[in-house]
Each structure stands twice: as structure tokens, then as C-alpha cells.
C-alpha positions in Angstrom: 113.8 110.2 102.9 114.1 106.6 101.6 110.9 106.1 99.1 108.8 102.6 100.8 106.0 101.4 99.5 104.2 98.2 99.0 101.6 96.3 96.5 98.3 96.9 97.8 94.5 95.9 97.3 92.4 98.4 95.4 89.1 96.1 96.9 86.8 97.9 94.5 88.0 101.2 94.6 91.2 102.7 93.7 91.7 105.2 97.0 91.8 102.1 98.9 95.0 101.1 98.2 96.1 105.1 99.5 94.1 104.7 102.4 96.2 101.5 103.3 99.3 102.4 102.2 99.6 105.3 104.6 97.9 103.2 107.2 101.1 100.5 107.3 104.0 103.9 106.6 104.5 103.2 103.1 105.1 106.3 101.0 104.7 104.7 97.6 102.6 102.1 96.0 101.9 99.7 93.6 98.6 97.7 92.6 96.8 96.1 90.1 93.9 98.3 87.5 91.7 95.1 87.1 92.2 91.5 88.1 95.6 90.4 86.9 94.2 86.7 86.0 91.6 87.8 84.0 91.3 89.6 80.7 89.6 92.6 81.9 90.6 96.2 80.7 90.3 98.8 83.9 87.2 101.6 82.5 87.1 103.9 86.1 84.7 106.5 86.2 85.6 110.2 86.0 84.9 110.4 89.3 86.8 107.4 90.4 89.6 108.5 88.8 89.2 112.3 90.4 88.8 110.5 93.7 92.0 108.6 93.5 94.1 112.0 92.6 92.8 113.9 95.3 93.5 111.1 97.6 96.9 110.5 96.4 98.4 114.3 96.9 96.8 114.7 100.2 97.9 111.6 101.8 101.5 112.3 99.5 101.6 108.7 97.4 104.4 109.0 95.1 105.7 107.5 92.8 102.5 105.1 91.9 103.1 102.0 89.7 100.3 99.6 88.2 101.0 96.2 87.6 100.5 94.9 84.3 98.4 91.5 84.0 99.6 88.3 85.0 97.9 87.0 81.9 100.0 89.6 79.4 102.4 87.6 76.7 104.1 90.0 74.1 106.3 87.2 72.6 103.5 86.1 70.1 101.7 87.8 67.4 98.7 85.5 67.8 95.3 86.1 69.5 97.1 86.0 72.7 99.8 88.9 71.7 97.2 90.9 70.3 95.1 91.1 73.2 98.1 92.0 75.9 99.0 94.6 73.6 95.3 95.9 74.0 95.3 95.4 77.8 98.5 97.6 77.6 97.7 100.3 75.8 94.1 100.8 78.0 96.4 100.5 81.2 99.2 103.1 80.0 96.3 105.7 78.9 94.7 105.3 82.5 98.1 105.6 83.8 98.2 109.0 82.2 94.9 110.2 84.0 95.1 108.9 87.1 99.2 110.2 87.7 100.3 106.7 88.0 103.9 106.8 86.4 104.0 103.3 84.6 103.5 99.6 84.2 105.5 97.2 85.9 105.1 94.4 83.1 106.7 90.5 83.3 106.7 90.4 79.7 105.9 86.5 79.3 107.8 83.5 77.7 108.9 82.8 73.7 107.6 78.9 73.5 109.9 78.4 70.3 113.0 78.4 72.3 116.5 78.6 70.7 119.8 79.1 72.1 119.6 82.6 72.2 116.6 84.6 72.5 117.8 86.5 69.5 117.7 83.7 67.8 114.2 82.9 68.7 112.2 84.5 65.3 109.4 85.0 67.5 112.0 87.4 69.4 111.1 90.0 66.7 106.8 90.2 67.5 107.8 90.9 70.9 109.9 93.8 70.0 107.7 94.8 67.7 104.6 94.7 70.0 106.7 96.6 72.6 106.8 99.1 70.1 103.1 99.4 69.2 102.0 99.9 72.7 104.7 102.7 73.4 103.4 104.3 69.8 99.9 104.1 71.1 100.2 105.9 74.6 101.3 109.1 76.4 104.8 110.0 76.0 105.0 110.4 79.5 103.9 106.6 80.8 106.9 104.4 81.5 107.0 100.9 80.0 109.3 99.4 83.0 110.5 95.4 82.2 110.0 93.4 85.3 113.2 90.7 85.6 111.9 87.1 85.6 113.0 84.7 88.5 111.6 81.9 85.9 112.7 80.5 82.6 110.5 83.6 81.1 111.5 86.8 78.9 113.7 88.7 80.9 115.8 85.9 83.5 119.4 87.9 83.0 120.1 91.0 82.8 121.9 90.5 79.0 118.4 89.5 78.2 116.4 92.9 79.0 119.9 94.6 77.6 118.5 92.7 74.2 115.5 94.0 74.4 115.6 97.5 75.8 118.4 98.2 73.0 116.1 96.8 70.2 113.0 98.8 71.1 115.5 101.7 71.4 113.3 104.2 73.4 113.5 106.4 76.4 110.4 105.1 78.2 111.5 101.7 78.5 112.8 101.3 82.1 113.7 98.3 84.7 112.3 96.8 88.0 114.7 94.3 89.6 113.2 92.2 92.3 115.4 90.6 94.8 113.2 87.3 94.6 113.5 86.9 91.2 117.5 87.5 91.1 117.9 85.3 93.6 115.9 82.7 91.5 118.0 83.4 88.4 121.5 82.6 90.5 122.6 86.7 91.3 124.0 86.8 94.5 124.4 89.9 95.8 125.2 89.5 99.5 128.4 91.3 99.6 129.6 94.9 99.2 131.2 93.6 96.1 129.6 91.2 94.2 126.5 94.2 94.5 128.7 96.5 93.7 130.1 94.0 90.7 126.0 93.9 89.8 126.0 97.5 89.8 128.9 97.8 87.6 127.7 95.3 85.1 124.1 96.7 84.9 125.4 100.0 84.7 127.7 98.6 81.3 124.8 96.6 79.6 121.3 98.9 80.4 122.5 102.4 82.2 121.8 102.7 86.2 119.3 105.6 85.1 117.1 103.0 83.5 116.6 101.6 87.2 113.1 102.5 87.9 112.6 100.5 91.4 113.1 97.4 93.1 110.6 94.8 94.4 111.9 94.1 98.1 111.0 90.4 98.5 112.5 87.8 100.2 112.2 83.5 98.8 111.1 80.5 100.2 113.7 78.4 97.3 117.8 78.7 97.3 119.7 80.9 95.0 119.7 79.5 91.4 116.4 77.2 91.6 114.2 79.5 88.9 111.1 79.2 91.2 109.3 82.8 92.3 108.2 82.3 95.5 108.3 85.6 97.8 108.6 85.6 101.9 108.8 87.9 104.2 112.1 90.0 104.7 114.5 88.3 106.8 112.6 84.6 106.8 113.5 83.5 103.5 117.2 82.6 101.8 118.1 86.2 101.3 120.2 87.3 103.1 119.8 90.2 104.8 122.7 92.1 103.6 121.3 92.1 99.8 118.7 93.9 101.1 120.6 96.6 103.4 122.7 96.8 100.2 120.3 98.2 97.8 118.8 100.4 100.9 121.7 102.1 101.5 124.2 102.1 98.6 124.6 105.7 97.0 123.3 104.6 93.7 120.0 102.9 94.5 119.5 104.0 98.0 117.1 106.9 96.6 114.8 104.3 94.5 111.3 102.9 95.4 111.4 100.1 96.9 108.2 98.4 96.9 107.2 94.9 98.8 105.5 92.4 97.7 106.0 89.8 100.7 102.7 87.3 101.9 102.9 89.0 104.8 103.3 88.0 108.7 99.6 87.3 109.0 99.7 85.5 105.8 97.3 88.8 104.4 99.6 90.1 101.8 102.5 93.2 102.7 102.4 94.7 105.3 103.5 97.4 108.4 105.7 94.6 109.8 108.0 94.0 106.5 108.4 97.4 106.1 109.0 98.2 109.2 111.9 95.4 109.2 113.4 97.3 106.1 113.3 100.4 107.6 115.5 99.2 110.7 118.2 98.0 107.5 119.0 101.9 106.8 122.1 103.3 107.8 
């Protein structure tokens, strides 16, 4: 069974999200701990938290991701490093307790840019803030890199190669979103230039490092570094990248999570998924 899922509103309370996720036939799920445009660190209840495991094995959510901050930066080792490190480490310990598996983190932008990001010397406090958040957490959290469909950290897949190989640990792992390769000039439309993708990620990071894919069409043509998600089959994906990572042997048995705006314009929904599940073969 092909693992669906989408990103979902907690609305004040964590089971929410489950309650809505089985309510459109998603399987899986993603969402936010706290507001992801403010600097708040998630502090649940005990019983929030028991309320939210119970509710995800009976309604069988799994895998659950959160999504890191919007606000988070780890390039710098100023007040604004420090404090997404912090955010970090509160969000991978409530990971821990409430069975989430990981973070799904865009890991923000180096403003002293060089021709090479290892070149950049602020290249180095990102690596090493990396580090202090996965020496500060559960061994069993996953720090996953979300690729950038902007000119941020992360844009290529030689990029989070880089990085992943510098931090040098098993928990680091990838989310790819279709949106965001798209953005950054990957197109994977046919059997094989995917396949060519495949190959290359496979070479640079390891195809086991492939945690899930955000399923998300875009409203701007391939190459044009802007991240802006439609809805599965209205966008300029086409729909062949999408039945490609469905039903190719070695991602066919990943989450794929949406995060589309939705046919009624209320965020992902029944309708998207549905669509996706019409694309397996």
C-alpha cells in the first residue's frame, strides 16, 4: 500500500491533524508543532501529548513528520542561529515523545555568498550547528534536509551532498519536493531523465537517505527559483513526474505527502490526493 499523506492543521490540538487526515484518505501526515512564523517553542501537556499517541495508532497515522519553522536559519552563529538551533532541539525532543519520526527543516540562506557554498566561511556554523542540535536529541529523531526551490541552502542536490557528508551522521536524511525541483531547473518528466535523477542522487547522497517527497505541483515554469505550490495536475508539472515517483520500484514505497492550496483554496486536501491516487499503476 502506497504511503499518502498530507500537511495538515493542528487548530489547537495536535489529534486534529489525525482526525483530518483520515477524514480526506491520507495515511500519513505532516504539520507544524507551533506557528512556523513565529518564534515559539511547542510545550504540550502530558496529556496532549498521550492524546495524540492514542489517536495516532487507532486511526494508523504513520510515518508522522513535523515541520520545522519557517523562521529557522542555521547558516549563522548569531542571535538568529542560536535561537533555531534552540527551536530545533525542543522540536526533535517532542518528536521523541509524541512518535513523530523527524523534522522536515529548509535550512535557510548563507548572506555572505561565494562561488561555492564551501567557500562561504559561514558554510562551517551551519555545519556545526547541524551538529549541536543532532548532539542534543534522541538518537532516534531524523534531521531530514528539505531541498530549496529558492536561491537558499540546499537548491541542488551537490549542495545537500556538501552538507550531509560534512555533518557525517546517520540521522541526517532528505525530503525532495517536486515544486522545489521544478523551481531549481530538474526535469524529471521522462522515464529517463527520472531515472538519470535517480542515478545521480543515488551517486552523490545514497537512495536510502530518501526520507519522502512533498507531492506539489507550481504555478512558475521549470528553472524560475520561485516556490509557489498548485494543485496536482493544474500547475507546469507535468503529470508524468508525478506518476514517476509513484510508481517507480525505488521510491514507489516512500511518503508522499501534499502540500497543494487546495481545490477550495483551504489548504490539501481529499481531491489532490485522490488525483494521485488515480497516477498508480
Amino acid at each position: 500500500m502506497h504511503k499518502l499523506g498530507a500537511h495538515l492543521s493542528i487548530s489547537g490540538r495536535y489529534e486534529k491533524a489525525i482526525e483530518s487526515i483520515e477524514n480526506i484518505g491520507g495515511n500519513c501526515l505532516q504539520i507544524f508543532s507551533a506557528s512556523p512564523r513565529q518564534w515559539q517553542f511547542a510545550h504540550p501537556s502530558q496529556k496532549q501529548i498521550e492524546t495524540f499517541v492514542k489517536a495516532k495508532k487507532e486511526f494508523t497515522i504513520n510515518p508522522v513528520y513535523f515541520h520545522a519553522s519557517y523562521l529557522i536559519n542555521l547558516g549563522f552563529d548569531n542571535g538568529v542561529g542560536k535561537v533555531s538551533v534552540r527551536n530545533l532541539i525542543n522540536e526533535f525532543n517532542l518528536s521523541k515523545k509524541m512518535q513523530v519520526r523527524g523534522s522536515i527543516v529548509h535550512l535557510g540562506s548563507l548572506k555572505r555568498e561565494k562561488k561555492t557554498l564551501i567557500e562561504d566561511e559561514a558554510y562551517y556554523d551551519l555545519i556545526e550547528n547541524i551538529k549541536q542540535i543532532l548532539k542534543n536529541t534522541p538518537e532516534d529523531v531524523l534531521f531530514i534536509i528539505e531541498n530549496a526551490g529558492t536561491n537558499k541552502l540546499g537548491k541542488t542536490l551537490n549542495e545537500i551532498a556538501l552538507i550531509i557528508n560534512s555533518v557525517d551522521d546517520d540521522r541526517l536524511r532528505v525530503c525532495l519536493d517536486t515544486c522545489h525541483l521544478h523551481a531549481a531547473g530538474y526535469n524529471l518528466t521522462t522515464y529517463k531523465d527520472f531515472e538519470e535523477f535517480l542515478s545521480t542522487f543515488d551517486s552523490l547522497i545514497g537512495l536510502e537517505k530518501l526520507e519522502l517527497v512533498h507531492m506539489n505541483d507550481s504555478r512558475d515554469l521549470l528553472g524560475s527559483f520561485r516556490d509557489r505550490h498548485e494543485n496536482i495536475g493544474k500547475g507546469n508539472i507535468a503529470i508524468e513526474v508525478f506518476k514517476n515517483f509513484l510508481n517507480n520500484p525505488k521510491t514507489k514505497h516512500l511518503p508522499f505527502i501534499i502540500e497543494t492550496p487546495g481545490f477550495d483554496d483551504k489548504g490539501p486536501d481529499k481531491e489532490n490526493l485522490d488525483i494521485l491516487k488515480g497516477l498508480i499503476s
